[in-house]
C-alpha positions as CSV (number, residue, x, y, z in Angstrom):
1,X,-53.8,141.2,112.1
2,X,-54.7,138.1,114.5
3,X,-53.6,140.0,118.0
4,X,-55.0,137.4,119.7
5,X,-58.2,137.1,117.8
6,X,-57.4,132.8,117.4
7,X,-57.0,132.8,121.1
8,X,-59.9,134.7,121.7
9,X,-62.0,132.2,119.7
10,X,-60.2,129.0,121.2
11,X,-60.8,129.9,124.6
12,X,-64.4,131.5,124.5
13,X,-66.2,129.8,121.4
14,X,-67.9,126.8,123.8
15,X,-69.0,129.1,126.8
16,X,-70.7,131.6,123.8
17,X,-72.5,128.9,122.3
18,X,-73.5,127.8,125.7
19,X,-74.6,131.3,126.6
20,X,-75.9,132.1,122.9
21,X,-78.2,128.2,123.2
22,X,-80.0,129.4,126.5
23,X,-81.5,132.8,124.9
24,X,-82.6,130.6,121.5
25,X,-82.6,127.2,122.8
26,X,-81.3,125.6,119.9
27,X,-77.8,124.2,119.0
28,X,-77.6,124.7,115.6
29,X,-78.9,128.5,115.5
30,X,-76.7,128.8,118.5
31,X,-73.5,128.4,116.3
32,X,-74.5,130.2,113.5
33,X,-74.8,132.9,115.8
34,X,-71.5,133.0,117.6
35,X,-70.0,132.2,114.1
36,X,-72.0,135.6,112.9
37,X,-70.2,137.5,115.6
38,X,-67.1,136.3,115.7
39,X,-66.5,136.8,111.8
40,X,-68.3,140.1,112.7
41,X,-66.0,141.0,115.5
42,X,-62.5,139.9,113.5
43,X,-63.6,142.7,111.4
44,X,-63.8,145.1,114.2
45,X,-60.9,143.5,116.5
46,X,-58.3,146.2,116.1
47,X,-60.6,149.5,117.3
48,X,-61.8,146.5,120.3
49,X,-60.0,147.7,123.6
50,X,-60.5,146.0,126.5
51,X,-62.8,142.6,127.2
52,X,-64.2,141.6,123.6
53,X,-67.6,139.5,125.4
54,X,-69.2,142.5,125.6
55,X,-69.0,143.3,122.0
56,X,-69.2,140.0,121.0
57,X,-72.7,139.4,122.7
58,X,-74.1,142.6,121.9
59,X,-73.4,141.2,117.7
60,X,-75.1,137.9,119.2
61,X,-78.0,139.4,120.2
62,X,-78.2,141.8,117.9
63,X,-78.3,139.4,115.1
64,X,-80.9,137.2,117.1
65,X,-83.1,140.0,117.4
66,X,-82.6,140.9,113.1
């Protein structure tokens, strides 16, 4: 079920945080973010086609916003 989904994480998690900490400004809400959408998005990684980021930072902001 992985298709890629580990090397997704391992090559994007730091820039997402780093994106995700300049619309909250803070580390630690930061990560729980990203780690909101990226359990969300492992959930929904088959149906994904294409570039995951948008997806993955719509969740962000999404959750931000909730």
């Amino acid at each position: 079920m992985d298709d890629g989904f580990a090397q997704y994480v391992a090559h994007r998690h730091d820039r997402l945080c780093r994106t995700t900490y300049l619309m909250v400004r803070d580390w630690a809400l930061a990560e729980d973010l990203v780690q909101t959408a990226l359990a969300r998005a492992w959930l929904a990684w088959h149906r994904l086609d294409g570039d995951p980021d948008p997806y993955v930072y719509r969740i962000i902001v999404n959750a931000h916003a909730s």
